[in-house]
PDB file with one MODEL, atoms N, CA, C and O in Angstrom:
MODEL        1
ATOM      1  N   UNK A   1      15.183   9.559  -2.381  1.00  0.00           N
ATOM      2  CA  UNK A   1      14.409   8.374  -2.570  1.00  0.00           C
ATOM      3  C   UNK A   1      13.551   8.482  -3.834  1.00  0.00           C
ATOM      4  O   UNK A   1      13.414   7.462  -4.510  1.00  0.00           O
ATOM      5  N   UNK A   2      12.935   9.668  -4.233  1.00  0.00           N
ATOM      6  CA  UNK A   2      11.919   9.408  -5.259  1.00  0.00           C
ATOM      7  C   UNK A   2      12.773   9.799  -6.531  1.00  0.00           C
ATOM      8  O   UNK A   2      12.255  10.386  -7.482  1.00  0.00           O
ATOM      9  N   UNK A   3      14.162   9.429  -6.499  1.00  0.00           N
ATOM     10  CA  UNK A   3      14.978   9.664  -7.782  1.00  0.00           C
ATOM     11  C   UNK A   3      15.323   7.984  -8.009  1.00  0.00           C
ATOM     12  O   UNK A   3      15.786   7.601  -9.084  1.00  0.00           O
ATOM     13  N   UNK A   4      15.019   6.939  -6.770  1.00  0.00           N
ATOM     14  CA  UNK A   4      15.241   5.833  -7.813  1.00  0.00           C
ATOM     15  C   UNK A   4      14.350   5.072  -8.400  1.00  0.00           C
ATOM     16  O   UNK A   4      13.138   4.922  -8.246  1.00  0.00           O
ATOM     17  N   UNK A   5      15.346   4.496  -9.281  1.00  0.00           N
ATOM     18  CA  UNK A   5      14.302   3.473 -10.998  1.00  0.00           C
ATOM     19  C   UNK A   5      13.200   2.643 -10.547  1.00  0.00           C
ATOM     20  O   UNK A   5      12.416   2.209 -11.391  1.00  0.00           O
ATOM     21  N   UNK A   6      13.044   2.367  -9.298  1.00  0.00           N
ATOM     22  CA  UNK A   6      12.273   1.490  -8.290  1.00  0.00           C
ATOM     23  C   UNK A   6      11.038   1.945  -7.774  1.00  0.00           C
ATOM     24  O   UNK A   6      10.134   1.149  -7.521  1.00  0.00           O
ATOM     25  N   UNK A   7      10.890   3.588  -7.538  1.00  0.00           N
ATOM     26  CA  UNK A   7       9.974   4.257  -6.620  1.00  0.00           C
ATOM     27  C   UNK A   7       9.275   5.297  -8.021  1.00  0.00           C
ATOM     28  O   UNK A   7       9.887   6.113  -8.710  1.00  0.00           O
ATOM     29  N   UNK A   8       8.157   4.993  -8.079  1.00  0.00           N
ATOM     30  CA  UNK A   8       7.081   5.694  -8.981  1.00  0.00           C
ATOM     31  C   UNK A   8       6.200   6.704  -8.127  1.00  0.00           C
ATOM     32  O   UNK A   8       5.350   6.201  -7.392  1.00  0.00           O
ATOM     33  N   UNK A   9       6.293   7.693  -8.152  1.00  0.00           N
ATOM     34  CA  UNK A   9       5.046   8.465  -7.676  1.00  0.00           C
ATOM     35  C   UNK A   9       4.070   8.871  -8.995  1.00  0.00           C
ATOM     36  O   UNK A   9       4.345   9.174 -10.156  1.00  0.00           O
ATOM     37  N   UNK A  10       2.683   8.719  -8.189  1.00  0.00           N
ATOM     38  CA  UNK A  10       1.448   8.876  -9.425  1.00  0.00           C
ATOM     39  C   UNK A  10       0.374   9.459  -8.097  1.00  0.00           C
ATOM     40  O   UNK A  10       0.313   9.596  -6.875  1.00  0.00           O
ATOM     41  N   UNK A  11      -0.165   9.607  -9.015  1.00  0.00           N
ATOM     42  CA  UNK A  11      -1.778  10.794  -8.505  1.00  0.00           C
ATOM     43  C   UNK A  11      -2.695   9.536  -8.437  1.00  0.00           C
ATOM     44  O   UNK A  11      -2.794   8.632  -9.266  1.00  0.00           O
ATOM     45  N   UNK A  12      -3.512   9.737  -6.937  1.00  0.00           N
ATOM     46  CA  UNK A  12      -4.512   9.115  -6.573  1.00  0.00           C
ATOM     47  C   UNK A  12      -5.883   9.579  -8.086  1.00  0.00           C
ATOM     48  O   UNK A  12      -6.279  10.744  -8.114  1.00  0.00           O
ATOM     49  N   UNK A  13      -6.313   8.783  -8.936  1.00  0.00           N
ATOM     50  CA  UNK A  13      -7.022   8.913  -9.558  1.00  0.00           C
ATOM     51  C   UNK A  13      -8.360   7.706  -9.043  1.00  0.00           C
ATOM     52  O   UNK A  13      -8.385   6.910  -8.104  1.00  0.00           O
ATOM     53  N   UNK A  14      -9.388   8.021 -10.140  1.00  0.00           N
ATOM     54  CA  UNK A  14     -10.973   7.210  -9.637  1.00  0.00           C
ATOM     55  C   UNK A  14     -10.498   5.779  -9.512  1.00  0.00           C
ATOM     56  O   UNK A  14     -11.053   5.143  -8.616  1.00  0.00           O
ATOM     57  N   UNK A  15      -9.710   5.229 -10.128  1.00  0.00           N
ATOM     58  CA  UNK A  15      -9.663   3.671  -9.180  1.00  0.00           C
ATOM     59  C   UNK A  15      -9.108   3.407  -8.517  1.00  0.00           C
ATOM     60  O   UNK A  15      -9.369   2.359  -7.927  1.00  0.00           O
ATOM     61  N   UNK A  16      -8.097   4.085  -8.201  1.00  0.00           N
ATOM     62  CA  UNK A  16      -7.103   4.036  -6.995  1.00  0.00           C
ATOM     63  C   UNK A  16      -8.238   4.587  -5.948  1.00  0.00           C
ATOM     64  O   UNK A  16      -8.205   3.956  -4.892  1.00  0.00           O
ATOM     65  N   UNK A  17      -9.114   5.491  -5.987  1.00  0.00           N
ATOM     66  CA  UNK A  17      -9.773   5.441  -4.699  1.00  0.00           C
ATOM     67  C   UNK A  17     -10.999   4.867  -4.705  1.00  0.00           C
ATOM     68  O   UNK A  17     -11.836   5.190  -3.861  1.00  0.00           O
ATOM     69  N   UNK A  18     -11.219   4.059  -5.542  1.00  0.00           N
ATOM     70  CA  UNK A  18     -12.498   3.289  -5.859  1.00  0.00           C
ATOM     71  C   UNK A  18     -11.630   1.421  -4.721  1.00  0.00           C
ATOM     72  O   UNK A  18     -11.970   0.698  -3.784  1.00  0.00           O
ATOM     73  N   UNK A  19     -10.701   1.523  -5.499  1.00  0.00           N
ATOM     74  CA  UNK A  19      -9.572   0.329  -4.377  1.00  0.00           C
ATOM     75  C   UNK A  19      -9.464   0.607  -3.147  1.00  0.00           C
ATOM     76  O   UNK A  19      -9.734  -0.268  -2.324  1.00  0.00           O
ATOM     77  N   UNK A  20      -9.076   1.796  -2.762  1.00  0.00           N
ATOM     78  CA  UNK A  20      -8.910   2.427  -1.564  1.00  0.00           C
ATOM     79  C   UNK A  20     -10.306   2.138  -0.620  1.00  0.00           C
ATOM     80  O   UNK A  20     -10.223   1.509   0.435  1.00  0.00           O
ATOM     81  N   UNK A  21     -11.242   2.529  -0.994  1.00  0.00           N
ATOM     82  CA  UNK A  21     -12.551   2.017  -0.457  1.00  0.00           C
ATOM     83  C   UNK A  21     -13.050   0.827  -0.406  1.00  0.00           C
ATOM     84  O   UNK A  21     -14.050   0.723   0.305  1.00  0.00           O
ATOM     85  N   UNK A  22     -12.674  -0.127  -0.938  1.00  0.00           N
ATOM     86  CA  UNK A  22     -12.432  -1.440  -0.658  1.00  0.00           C
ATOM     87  C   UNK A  22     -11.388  -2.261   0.131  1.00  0.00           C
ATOM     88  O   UNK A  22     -11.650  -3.341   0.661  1.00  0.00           O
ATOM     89  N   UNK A  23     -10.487  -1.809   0.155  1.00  0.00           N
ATOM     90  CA  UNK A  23      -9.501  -1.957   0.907  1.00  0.00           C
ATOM     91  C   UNK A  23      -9.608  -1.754   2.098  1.00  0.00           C
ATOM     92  O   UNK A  23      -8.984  -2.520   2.832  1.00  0.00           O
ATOM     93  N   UNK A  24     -10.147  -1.034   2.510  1.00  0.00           N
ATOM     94  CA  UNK A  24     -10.485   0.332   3.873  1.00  0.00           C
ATOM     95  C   UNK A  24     -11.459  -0.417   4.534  1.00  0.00           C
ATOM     96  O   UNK A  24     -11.472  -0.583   5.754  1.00  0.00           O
ATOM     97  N   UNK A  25     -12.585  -1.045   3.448  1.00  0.00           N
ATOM     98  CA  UNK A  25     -14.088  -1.819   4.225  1.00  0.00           C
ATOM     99  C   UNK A  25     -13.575  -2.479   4.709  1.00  0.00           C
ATOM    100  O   UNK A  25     -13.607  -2.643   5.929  1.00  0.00           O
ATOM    101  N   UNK A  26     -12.606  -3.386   3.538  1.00  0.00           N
ATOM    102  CA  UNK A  26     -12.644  -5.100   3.896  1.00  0.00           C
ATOM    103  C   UNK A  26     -11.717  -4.877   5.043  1.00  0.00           C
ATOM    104  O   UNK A  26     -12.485  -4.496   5.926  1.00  0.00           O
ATOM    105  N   UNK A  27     -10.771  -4.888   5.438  1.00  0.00           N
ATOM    106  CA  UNK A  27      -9.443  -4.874   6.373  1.00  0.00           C
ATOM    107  C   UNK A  27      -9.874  -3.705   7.759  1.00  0.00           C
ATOM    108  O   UNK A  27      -9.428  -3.882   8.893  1.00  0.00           O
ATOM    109  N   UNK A  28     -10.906  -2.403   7.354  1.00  0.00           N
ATOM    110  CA  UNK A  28     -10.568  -1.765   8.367  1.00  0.00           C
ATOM    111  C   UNK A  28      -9.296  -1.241   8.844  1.00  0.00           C
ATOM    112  O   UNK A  28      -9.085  -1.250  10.057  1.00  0.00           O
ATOM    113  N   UNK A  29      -8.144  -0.640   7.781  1.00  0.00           N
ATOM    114  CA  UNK A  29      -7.075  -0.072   7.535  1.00  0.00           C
ATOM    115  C   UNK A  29      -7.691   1.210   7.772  1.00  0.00           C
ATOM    116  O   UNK A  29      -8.904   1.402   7.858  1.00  0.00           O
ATOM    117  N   UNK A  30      -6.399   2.437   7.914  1.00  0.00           N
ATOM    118  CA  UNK A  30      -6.667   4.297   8.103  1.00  0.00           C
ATOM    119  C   UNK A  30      -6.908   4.224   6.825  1.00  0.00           C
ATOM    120  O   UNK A  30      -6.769   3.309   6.015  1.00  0.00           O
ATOM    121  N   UNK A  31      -7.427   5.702   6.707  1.00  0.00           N
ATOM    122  CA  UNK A  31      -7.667   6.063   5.207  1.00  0.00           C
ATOM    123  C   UNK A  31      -5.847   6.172   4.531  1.00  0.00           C
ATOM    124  O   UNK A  31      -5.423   5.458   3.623  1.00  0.00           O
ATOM    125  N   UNK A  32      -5.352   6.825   4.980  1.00  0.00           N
ATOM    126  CA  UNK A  32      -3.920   6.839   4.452  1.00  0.00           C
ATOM    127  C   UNK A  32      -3.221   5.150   4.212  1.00  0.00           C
ATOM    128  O   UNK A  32      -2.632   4.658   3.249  1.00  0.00           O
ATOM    129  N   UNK A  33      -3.508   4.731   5.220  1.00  0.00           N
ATOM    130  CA  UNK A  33      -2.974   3.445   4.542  1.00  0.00           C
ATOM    131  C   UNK A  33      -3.741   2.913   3.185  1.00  0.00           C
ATOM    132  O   UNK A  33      -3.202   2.465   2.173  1.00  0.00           O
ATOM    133  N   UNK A  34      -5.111   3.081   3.436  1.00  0.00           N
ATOM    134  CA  UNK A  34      -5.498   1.596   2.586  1.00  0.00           C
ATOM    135  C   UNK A  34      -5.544   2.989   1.467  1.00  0.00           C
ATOM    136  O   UNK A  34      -6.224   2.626   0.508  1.00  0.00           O
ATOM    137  N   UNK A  35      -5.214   3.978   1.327  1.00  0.00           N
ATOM    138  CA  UNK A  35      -4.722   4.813   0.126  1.00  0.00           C
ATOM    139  C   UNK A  35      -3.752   4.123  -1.223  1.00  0.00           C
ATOM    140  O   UNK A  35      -3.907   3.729  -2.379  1.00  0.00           O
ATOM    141  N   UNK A  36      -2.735   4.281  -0.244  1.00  0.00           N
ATOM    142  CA  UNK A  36      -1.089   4.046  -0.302  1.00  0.00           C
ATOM    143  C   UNK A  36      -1.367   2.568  -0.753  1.00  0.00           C
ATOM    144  O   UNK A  36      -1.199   2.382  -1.958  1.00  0.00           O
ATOM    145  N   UNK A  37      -1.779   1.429   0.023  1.00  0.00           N
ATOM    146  CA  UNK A  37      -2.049  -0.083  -0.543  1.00  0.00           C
ATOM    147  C   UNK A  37      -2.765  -0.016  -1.722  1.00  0.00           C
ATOM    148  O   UNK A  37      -2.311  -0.746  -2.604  1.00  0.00           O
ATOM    149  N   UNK A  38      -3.667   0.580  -1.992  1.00  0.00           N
ATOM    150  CA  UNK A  38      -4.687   0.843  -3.111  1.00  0.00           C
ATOM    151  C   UNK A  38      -3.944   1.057  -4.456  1.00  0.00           C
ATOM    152  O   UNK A  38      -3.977   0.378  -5.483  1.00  0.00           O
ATOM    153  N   UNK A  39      -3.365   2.025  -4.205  1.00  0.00           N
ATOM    154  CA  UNK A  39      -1.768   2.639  -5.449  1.00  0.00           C
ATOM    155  C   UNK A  39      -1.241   1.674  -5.180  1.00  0.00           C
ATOM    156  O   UNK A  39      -2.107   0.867  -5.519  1.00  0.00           O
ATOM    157  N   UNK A  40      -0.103   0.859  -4.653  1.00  0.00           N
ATOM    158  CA  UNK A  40       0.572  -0.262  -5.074  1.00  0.00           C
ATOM    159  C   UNK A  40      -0.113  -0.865  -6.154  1.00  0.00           C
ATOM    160  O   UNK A  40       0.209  -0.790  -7.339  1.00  0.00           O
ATOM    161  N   UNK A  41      -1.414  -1.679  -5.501  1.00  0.00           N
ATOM    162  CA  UNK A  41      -2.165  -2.945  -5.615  1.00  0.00           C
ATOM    163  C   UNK A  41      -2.677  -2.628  -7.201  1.00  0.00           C
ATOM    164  O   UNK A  41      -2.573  -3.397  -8.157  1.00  0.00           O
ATOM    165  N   UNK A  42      -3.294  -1.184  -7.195  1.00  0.00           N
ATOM    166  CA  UNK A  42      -3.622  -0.841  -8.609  1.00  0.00           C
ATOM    167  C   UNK A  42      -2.286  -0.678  -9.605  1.00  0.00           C
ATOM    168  O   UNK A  42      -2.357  -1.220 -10.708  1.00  0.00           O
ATOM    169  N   UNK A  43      -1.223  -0.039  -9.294  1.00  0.00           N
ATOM    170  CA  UNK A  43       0.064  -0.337 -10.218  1.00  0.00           C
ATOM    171  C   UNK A  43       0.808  -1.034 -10.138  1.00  0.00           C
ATOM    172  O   UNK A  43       1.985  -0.714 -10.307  1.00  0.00           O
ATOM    173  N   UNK A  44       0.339  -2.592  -9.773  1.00  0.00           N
ATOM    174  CA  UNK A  44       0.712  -3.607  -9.802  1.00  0.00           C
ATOM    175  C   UNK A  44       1.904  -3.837  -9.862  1.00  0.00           C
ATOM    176  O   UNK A  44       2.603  -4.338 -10.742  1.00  0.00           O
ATOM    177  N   UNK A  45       2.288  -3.120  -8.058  1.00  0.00           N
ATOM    178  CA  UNK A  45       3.504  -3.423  -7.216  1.00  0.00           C
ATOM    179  C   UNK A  45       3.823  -4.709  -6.984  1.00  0.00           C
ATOM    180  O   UNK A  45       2.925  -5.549  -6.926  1.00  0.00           O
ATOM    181  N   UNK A  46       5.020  -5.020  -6.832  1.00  0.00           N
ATOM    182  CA  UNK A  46       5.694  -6.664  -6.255  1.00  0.00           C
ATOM    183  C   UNK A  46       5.078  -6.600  -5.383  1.00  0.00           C
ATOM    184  O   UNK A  46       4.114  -7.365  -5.343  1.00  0.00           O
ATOM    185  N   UNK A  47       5.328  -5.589  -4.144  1.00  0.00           N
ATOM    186  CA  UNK A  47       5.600  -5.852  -2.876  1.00  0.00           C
ATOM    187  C   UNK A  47       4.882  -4.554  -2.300  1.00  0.00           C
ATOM    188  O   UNK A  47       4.738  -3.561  -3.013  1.00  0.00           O
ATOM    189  N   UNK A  48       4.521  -4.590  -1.236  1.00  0.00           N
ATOM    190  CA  UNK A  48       4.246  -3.318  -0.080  1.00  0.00           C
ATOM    191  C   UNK A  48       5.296  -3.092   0.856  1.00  0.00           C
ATOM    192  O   UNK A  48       5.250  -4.042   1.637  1.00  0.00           O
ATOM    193  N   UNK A  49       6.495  -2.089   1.275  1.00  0.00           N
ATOM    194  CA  UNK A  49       7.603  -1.852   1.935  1.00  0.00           C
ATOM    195  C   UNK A  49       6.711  -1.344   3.220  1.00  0.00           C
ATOM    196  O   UNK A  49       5.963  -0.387   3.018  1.00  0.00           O
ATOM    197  N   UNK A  50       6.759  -2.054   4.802  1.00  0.00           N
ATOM    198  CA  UNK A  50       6.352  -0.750   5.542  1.00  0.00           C
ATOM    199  C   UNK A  50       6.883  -1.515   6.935  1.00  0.00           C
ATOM    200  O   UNK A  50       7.077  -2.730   6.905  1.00  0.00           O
ATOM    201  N   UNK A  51       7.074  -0.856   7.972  1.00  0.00           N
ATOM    202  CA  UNK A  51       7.095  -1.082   9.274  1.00  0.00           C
ATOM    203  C   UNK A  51       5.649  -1.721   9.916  1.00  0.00           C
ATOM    204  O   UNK A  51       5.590  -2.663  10.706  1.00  0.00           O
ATOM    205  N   UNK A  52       4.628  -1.036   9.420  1.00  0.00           N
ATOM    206  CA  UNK A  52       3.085  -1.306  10.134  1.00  0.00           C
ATOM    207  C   UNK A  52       2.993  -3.063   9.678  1.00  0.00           C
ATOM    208  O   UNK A  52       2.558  -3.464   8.599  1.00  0.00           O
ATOM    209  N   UNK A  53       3.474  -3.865  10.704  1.00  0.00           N
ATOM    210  CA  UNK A  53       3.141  -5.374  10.615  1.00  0.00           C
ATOM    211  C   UNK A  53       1.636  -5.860  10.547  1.00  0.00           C
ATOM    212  O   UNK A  53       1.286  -6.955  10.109  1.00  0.00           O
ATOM    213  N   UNK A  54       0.415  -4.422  11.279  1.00  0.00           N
ATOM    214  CA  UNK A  54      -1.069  -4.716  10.573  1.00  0.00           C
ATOM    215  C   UNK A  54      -1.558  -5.229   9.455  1.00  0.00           C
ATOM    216  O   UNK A  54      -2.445  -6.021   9.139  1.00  0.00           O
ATOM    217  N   UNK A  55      -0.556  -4.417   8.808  1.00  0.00           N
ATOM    218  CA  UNK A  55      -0.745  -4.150   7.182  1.00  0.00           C
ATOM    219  C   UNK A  55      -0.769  -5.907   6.148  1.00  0.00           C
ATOM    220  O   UNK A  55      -1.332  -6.158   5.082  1.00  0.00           O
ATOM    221  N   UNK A  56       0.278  -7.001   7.242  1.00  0.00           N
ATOM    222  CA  UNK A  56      -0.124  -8.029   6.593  1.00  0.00           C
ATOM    223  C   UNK A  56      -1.098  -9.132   6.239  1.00  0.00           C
ATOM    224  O   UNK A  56      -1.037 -10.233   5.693  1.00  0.00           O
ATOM    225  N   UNK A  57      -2.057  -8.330   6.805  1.00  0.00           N
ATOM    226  CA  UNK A  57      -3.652  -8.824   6.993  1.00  0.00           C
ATOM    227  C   UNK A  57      -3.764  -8.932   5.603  1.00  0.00           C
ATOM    228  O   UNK A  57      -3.968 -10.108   5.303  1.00  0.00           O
ATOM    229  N   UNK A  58      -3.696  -7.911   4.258  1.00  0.00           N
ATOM    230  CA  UNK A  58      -4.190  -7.918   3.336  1.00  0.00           C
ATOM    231  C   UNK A  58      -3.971  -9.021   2.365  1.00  0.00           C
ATOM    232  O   UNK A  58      -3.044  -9.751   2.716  1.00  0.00           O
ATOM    233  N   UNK A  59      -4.689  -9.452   0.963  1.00  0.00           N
ATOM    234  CA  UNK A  59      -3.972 -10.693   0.815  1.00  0.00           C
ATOM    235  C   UNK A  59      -3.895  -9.996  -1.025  1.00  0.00           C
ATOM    236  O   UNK A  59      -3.581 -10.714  -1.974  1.00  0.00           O
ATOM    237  N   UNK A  60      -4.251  -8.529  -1.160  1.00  0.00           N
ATOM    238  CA  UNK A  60      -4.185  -8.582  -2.394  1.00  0.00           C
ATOM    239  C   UNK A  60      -2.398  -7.902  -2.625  1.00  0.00           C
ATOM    240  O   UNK A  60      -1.967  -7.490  -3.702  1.00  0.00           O
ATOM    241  N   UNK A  61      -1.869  -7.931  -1.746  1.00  0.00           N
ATOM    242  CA  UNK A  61      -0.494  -7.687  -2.405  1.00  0.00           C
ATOM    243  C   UNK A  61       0.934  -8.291  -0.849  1.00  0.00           C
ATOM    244  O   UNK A  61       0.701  -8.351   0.358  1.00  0.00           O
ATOM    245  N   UNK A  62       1.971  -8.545  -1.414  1.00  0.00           N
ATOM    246  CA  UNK A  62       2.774  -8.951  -0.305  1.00  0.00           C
ATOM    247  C   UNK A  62       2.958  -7.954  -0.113  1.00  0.00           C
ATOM    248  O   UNK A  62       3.251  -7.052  -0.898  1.00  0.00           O
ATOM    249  N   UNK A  63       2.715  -7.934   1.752  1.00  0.00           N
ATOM    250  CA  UNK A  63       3.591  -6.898   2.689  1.00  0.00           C
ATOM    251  C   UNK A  63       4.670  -7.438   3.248  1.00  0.00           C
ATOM    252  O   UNK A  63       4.779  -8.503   3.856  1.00  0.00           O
ATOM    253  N   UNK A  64       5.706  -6.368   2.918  1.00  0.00           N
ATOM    254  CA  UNK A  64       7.067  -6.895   3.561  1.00  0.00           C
ATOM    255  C   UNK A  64       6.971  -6.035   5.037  1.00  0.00           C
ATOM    256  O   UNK A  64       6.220  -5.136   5.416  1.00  0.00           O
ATOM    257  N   UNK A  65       7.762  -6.542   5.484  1.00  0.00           N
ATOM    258  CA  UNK A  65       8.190  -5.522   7.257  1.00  0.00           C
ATOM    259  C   UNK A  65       9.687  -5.651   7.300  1.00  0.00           C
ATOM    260  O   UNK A  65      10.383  -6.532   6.797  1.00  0.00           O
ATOM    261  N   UNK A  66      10.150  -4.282   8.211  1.00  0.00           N
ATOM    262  CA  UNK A  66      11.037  -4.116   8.001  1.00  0.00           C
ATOM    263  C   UNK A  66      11.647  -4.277   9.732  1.00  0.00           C
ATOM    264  O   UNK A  66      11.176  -3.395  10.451  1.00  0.00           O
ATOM    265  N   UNK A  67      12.429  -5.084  10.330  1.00  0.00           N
ATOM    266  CA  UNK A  67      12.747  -5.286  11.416  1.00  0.00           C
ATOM    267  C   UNK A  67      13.167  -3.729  12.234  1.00  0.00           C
ATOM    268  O   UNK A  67      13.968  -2.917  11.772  1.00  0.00           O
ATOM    269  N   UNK A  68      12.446  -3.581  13.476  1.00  0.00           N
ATOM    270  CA  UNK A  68      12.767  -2.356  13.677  1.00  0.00           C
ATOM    271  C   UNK A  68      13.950  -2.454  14.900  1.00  0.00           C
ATOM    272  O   UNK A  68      13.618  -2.712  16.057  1.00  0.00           O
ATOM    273  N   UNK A  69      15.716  -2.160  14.415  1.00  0.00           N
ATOM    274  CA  UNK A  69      16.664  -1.698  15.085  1.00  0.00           C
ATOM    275  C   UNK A  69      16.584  -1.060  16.772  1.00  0.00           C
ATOM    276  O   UNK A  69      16.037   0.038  16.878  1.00  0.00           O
ATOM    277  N   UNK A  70      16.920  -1.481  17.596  1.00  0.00           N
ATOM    278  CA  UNK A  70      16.678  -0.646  18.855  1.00  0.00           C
ATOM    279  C   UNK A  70      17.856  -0.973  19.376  1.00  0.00           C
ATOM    280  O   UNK A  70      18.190  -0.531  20.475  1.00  0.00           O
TER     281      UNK A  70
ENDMDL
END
């Protein structure tokens, strides 16, 4: 997965967790999530990919969900 042209990994730096702490107040998200949203939102991702349907509370980036198979 982190070999395709699509998926960027980067280092939580001061505004990514300066976002993260805003993210975290406003919504009341885990710290790991409103991390992870924080990095999108700051490298101005399309989209948020996740199963957690919580997650579409936020309004600073689209969360997609992914139908879960059973």
């Amino acid at each position: 997965m982190t070999s395709s042209p699509n998926i960027e990994i980067t280092n939580i730096d001061l505004p990514i967790s300066k976002k993260a702490a805003q993210v975290r107040a406003k919504y009341g998200f885990k710290t790991p999530d409103s991390i992870q949203l924080a990095t999108a939102i700051t490298n101005n991702a399309k989209f948020f990919l996740t199963n957690d349907s919580d997650l579409k509370k936020i309004k600073e980036i689209e969360v997609v969900t992914l139908k879960n198979s059973d």
